[in-house]
N, C-alpha and C positions, 0 to 999 in steps of 0.2 A: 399026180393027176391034176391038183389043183395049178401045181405050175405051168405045167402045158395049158392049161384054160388060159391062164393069165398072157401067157405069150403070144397066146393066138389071139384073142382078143386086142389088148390093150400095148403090145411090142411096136417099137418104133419101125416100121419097112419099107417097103417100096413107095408106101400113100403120104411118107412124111412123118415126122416125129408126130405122134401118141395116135393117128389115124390107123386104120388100117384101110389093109387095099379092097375088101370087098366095099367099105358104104362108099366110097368114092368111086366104081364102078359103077353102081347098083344106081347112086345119084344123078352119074354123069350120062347115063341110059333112057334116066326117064322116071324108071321105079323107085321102089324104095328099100331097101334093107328091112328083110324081115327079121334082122336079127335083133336082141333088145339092147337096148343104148346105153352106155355106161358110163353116160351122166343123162339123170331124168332131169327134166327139163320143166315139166310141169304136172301138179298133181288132178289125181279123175274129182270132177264132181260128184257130191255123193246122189244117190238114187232119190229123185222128187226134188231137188239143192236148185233146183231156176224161181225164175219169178212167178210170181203170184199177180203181179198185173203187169204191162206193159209197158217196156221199158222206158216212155216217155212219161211214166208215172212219178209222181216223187214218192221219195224212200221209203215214207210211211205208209203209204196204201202198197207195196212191191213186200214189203217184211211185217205184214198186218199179224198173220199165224204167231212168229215170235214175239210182238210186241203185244196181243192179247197173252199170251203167257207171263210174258213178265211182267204186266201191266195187275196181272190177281195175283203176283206172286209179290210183287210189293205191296198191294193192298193187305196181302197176307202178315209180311213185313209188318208194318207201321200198322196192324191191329194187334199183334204178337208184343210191339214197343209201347202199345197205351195199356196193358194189362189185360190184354185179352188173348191169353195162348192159346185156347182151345179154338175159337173162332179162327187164331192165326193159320195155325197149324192145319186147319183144317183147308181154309184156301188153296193155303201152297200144295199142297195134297191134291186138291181136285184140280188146279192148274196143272198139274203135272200130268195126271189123269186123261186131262182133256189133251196136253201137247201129244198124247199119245194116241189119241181118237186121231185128231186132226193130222197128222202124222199117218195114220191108216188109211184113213178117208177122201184126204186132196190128195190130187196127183202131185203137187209141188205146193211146196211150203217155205221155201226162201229160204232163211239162214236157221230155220228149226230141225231144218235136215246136217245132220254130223254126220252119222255113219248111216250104213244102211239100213235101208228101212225098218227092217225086223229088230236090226240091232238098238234102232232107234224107238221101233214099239217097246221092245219089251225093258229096256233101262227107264225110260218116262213111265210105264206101268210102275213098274214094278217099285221105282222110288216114288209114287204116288199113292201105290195103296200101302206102302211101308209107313209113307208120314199120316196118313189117314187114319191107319189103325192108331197109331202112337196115339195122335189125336181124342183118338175113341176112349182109350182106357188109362187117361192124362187123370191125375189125382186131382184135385176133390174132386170123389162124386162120380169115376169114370162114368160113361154113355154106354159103354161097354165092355161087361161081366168075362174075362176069359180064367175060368177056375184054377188050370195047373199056372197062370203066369203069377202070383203071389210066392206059392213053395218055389218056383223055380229064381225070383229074384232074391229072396232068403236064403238058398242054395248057395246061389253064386256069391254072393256080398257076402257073407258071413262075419 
């Protein structure tokens, strides 16, 4: 069965080597082949993936959303490299947090948008409140008490 696809599809015939004879029909008509192309040509924009201002805007105010992201996420950065991990940690955590609000919240967010939206809430969640916790119960002195994580990292290390 798969070879018959392939012949009807992509076989050299009446429309010319590698065409076939409906899209050159279907073109030369007016319409368009509803059938799907087999070479893509261009990929979809993801969901909320346009601008943020006007496109006679420059780059920084059109990709503001991304650029507050990484803008607390290197301040995150270069607090983590003067000795200050908990502080660090914590930023990139809550910048992550936030590309996820902001991500829910605008309709379009520029290049903070990957994949779809949902997909894109819940991966910025959820590695945000991942680095947040780490954060929280970072040694000396964690911020925050979770009782079974002690046995269970003695568990595992042994």
């Amino acid at each position: 069965m798969r070879a018959e696809r392939g012949d009807s599809v992509g076989s050299a015939g009446p429309a010319g080597a590698g065409g076939n004879a409906d899209s050159g029909d279907a073109d030369s008509a007016g319409g368009r082949s509803r059938r799907f192309p087999s070479i893509t040509r261009d990929t979809a924009r993801p969901e909320g993936g346009g601008r943020t201002a006007p496109g006679d805007a420059p780059a920084p105010a059109r990709q503001w959303p991304m650029l507050a992201v990484l803008a607390a996420t290197a301040a995150g950065l270069l607090s983590t490299a003067t000795g200050h991990p908990r502080a660090g940690c914590l930023m990139i955590g809550i910048a992550l947090i936030a590309a996820a609000v902001l991500r829910r919240v605008l309709p379009s967010v520029g290049m903070l948008a990957v994949r779809s939206r949902f997909t894109d809430m819940v991966t910025y969640g959820l590695l945000g409140v991942a680095i947040t916790l780490l954060a929280l119960v970072m040694e000396p002195k964690p911020w925050l008490d979770i009782p079974f994580l002690e046995s269970a990292v003695r568990f595992t290390v042994r």
